[in-house]
C-alpha positions as CSV (number, residue, x, y, z in Angstrom):
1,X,-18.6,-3.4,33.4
2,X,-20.5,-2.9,30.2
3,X,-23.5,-4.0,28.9
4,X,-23.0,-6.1,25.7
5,X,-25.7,-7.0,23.9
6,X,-24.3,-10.3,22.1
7,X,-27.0,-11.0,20.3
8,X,-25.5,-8.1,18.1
9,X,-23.0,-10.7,16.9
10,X,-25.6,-12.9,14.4
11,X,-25.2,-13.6,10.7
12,X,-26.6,-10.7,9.4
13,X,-23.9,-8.5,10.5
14,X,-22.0,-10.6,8.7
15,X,-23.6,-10.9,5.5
16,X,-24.8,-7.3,5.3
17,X,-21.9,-5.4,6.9
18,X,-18.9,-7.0,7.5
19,X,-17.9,-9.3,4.0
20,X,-18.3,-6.1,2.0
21,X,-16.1,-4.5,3.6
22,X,-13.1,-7.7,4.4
23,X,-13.8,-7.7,0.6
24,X,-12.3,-5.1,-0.2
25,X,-9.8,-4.1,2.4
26,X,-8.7,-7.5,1.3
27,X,-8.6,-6.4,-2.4
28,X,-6.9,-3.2,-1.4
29,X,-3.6,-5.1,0.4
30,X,-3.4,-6.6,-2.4
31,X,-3.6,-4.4,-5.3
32,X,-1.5,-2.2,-3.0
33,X,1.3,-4.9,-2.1
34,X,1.6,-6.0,-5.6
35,X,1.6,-2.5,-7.1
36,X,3.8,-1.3,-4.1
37,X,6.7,-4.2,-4.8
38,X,7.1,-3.3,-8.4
39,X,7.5,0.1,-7.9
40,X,9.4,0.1,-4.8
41,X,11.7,-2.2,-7.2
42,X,11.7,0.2,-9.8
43,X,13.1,3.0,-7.2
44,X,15.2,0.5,-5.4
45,X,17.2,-0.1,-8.6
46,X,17.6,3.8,-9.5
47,X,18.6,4.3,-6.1
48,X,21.3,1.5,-6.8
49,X,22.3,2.3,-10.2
50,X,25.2,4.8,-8.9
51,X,23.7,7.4,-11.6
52,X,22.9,10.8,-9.8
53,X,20.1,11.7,-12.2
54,X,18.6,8.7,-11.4
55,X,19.4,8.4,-7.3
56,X,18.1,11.7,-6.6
57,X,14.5,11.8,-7.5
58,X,14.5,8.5,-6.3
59,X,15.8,9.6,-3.0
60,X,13.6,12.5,-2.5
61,X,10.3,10.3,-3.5
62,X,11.3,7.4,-1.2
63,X,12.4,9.9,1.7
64,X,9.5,12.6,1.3
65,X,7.1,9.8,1.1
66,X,8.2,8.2,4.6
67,X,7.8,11.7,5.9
68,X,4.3,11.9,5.5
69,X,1.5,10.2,7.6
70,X,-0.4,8.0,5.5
71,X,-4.0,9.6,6.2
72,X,-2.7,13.5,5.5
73,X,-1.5,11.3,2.0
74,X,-4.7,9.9,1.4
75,X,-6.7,12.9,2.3
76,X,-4.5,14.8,0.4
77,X,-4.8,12.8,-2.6
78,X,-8.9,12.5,-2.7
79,X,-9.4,16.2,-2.1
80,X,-6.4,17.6,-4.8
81,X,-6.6,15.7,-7.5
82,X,-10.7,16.2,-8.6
83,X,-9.3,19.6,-9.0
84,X,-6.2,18.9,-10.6
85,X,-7.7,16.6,-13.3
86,X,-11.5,18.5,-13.3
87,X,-13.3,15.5,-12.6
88,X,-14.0,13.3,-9.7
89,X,-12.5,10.3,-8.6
90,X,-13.9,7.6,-6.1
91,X,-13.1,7.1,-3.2
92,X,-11.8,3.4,-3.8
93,X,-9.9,4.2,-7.2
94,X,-8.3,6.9,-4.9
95,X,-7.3,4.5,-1.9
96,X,-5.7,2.2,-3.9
97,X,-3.8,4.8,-6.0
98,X,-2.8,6.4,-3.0
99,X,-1.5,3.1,-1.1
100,X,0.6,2.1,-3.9
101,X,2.4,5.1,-4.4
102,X,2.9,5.3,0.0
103,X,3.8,1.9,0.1
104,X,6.5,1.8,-2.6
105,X,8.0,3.9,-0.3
106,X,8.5,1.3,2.3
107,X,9.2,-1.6,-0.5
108,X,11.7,0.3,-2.2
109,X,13.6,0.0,0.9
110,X,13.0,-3.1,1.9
111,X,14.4,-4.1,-1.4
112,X,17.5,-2.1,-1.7
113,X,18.3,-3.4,1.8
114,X,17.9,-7.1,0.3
115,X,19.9,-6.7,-2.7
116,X,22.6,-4.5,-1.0
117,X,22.8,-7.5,1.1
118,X,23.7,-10.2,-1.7
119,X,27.6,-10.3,-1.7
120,X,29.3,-8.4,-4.5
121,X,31.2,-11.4,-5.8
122,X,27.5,-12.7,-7.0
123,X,27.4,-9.3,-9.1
124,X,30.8,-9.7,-10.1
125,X,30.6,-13.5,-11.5
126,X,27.0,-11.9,-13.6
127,X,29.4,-9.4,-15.0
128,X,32.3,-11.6,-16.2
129,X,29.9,-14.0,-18.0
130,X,29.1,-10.6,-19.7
131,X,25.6,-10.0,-18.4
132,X,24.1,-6.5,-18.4
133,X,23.5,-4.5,-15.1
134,X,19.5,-5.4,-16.1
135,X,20.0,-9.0,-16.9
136,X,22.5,-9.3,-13.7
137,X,19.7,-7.6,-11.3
138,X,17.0,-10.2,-13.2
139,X,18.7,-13.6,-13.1
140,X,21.2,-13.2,-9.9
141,X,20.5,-10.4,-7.5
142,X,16.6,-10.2,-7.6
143,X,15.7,-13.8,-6.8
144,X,17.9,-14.1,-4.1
145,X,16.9,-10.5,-2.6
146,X,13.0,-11.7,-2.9
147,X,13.9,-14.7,-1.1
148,X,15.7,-13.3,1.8
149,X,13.4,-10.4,2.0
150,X,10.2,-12.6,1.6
151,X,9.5,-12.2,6.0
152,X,9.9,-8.5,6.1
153,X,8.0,-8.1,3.1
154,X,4.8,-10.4,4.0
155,X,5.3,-8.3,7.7
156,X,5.1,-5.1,5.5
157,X,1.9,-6.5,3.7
158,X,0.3,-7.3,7.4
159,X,0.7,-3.6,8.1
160,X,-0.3,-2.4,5.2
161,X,-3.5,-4.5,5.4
162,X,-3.9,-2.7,9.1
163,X,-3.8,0.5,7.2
164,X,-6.4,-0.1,5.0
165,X,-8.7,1.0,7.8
166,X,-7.3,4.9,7.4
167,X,-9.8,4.8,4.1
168,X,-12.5,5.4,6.1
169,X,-11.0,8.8,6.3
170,X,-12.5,9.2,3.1
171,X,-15.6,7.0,3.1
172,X,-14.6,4.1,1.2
173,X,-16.2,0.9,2.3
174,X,-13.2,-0.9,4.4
175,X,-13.9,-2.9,7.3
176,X,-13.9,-0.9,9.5
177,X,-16.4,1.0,7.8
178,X,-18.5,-2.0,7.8
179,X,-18.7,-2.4,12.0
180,X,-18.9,1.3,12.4
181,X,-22.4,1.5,9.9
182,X,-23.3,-1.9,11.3
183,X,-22.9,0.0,14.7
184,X,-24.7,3.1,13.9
185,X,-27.7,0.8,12.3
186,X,-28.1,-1.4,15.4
187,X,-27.4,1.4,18.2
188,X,-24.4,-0.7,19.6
189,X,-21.3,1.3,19.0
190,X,-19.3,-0.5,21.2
191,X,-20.4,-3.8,20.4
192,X,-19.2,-3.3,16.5
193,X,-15.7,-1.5,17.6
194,X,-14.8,-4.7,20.1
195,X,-15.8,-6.7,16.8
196,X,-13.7,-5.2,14.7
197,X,-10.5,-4.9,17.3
198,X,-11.2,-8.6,17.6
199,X,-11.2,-9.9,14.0
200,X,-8.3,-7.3,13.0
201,X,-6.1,-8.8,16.0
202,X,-7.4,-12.4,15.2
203,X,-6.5,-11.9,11.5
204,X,-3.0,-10.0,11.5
205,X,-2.0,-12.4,14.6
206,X,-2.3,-15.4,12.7
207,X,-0.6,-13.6,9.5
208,X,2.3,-12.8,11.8
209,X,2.4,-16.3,13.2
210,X,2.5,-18.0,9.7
211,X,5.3,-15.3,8.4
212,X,7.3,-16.7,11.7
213,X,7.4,-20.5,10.5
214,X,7.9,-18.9,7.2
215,X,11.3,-17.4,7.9
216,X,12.0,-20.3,10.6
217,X,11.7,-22.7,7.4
218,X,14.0,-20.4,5.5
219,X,16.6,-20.0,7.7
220,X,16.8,-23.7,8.4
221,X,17.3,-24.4,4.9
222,X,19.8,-22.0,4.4
């Protein structure tokens, strides 16, 4: 039905094109995931602490956020804030700023849903040996929120790490960046799309595979 030229697959786009790019789409996840998870806690725990002043903006961040498409976010982002700041920013600096503020979103309520989960006698047995509502969240409520969370964060992480590829809204060097120059260079459009549908379903297929054992193994131990 087509004609594929396969000999478009070789090492050199591989070497030239395609690690640059897993590179940092790679870095990206996880600059974004890590970034994402603490603030996400950080708004999950205002959204928690039953104080109005500190639920509200909270709220409206986590809410607003999961409002927006990502793209009109990251767009957004890399066009306003040369202006806002008088100077310009890259377009990598602004992906990963941009991913950890839209992703915080989605961890923040991951996390409240974990620790709202934990039963509130664990809370209560932290406050009658006299912890704070700080060392409480630390020592009891956190680690047990992580753990039961740990699948449908690492399934937010694969999705974020499908997402990556919006950068290329604003030219930063993702991989799908990488098959679509590698593409353009060789003539073979097509050729470098299939690639890249292929190694992003071969990649995020095995992630979601491995986070199945993973919460398999965690619900047999429990």
């Amino acid at each position: 039905m087509m004609n594929l030229d396969l000999s478009f697959y070789n090492q050199e786009l591989i070497s030239n094109f395609v690690l640059k790019g897993l590179y940092f789409s790679l870095q990206l996840t996880l600059e974004a995931a890590i970034g994402g998870i603490l603030l996400g806690t950080l708004l999950a725990l205002m959204r928690l602490s039953g104080k109005k002043w500190l639920e509200m903006p909270a709220a409206i961040y986590v809410n607003g956020m999961r409002s927006i498409p990502l793209v009109m976010v990251i767009l957004w982002f890399f066009l306003l804030m040369p202006a806002i700041i008088g100077r310009p920013i890259g377009a990598e600096v602004s992906a990963v700023i941009t991913f950890i503020a839209f992703e915080a979103a989605y961890f923040s309520e991951i996390m409240r849903a974990g620790i709202a989960a934990i039963p509130r006698g664990q809370v209560h047995a932290g406050q009658a040996l006299g912890m704070t509502y700080a060392q409480n969240m630390q020592l009891v409520l956190l680690p047990q929120a992580l753990r039961n969370m740990l699948p449908v964060l690492l399934t937010q992480i694969i999705i974020l790490f499908q997402d990556t590829s919006l950068v290329y809204a604003i030219g930063a060097y993702d991989l799908l960046k990488g098959f679509e120059l590698a593409g353009k260079n060789f003539g073979r459009p097509i050729e470098a799309y299939l690639a890249a549908t292929v190694l992003y379903f071969a990649l995020c297929f095995t992630l979601s595979w491995l986070v199945k054992r993973l919460h398999r193994k965690i619900a047999i131990i429990r």
